[in-house]
C-alpha positions in Angstrom: -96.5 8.3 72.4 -98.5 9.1 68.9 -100.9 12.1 69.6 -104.0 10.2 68.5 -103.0 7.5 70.5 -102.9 9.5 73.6 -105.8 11.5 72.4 -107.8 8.0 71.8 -106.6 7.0 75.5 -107.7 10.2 77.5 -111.1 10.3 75.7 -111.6 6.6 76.5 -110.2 7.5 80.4 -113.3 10.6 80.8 -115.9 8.6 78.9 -115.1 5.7 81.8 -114.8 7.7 84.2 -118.6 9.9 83.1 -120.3 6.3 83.3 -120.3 5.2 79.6 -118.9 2.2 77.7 -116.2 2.6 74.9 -118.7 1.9 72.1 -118.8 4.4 69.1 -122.2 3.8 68.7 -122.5 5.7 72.4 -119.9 8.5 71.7 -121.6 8.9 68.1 -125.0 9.5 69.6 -123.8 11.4 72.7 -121.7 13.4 70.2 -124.6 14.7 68.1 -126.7 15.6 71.0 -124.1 18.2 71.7 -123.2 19.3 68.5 -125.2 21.1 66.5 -122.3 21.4 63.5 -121.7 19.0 60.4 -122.6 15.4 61.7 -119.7 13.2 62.4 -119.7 9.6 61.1 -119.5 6.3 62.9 -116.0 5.4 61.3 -114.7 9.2 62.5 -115.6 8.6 65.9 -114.4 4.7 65.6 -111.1 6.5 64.4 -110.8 8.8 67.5 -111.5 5.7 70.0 -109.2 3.3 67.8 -106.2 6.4 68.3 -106.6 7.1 64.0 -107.9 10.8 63.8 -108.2 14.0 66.4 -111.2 15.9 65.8 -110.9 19.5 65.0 -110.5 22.1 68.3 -114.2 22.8 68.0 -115.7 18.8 68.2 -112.6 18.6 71.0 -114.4 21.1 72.9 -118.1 19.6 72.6 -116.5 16.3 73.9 -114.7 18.0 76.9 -117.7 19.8 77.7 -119.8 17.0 77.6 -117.3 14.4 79.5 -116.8 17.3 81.9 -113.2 17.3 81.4 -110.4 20.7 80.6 -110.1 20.5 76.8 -106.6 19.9 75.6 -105.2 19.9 72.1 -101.5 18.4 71.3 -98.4 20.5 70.7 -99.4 21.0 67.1 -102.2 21.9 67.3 -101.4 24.7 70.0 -102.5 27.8 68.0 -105.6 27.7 69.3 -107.0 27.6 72.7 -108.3 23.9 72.9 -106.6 20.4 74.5 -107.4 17.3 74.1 -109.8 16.4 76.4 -108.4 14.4 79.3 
């Protein structure tokens, strides 16, 4: 399976399971209450719930913190310490 793909269908899986619906309007505005970085757009998080884009290791670890889930980052992405959440 397509990294983004899976990455899009673990982060849809812990925002389910945390109690919130798969809008990016909700994972946009959940986002920025955690993140205190550059602001993300609404087509960048529409591309991580559609399985188009990964965010970088430091927005994956906002998101796992926030969905309470371990972080995880695919195989290429392995230099750092970070997963994709899931």
């Amino acid at each position: 399976m397509n990294e983004k793909v899976e990455f899009a269908r673990r982060l849809a899986d812990a925002m389910t399971k945390a109690g919130y619906p798969l809008r990016p309007v909700v994972l946009e505005r959940e986002f920025h209450t955690r993140y205190w970085g550059r602001s993300v757009t609404m087509q960048a998080v529409r591309r991580w719930l559609r399985g188009e884009a990964i965010p970088s290791q430091e927005k994956l670890q906002v998101l796992a913190d926030w969905l309470k889930v371990e972080p995880q980052v695919p195989p290429t992405r392995r230099a750092g310490r970070h997963r994709i959440p899931g």
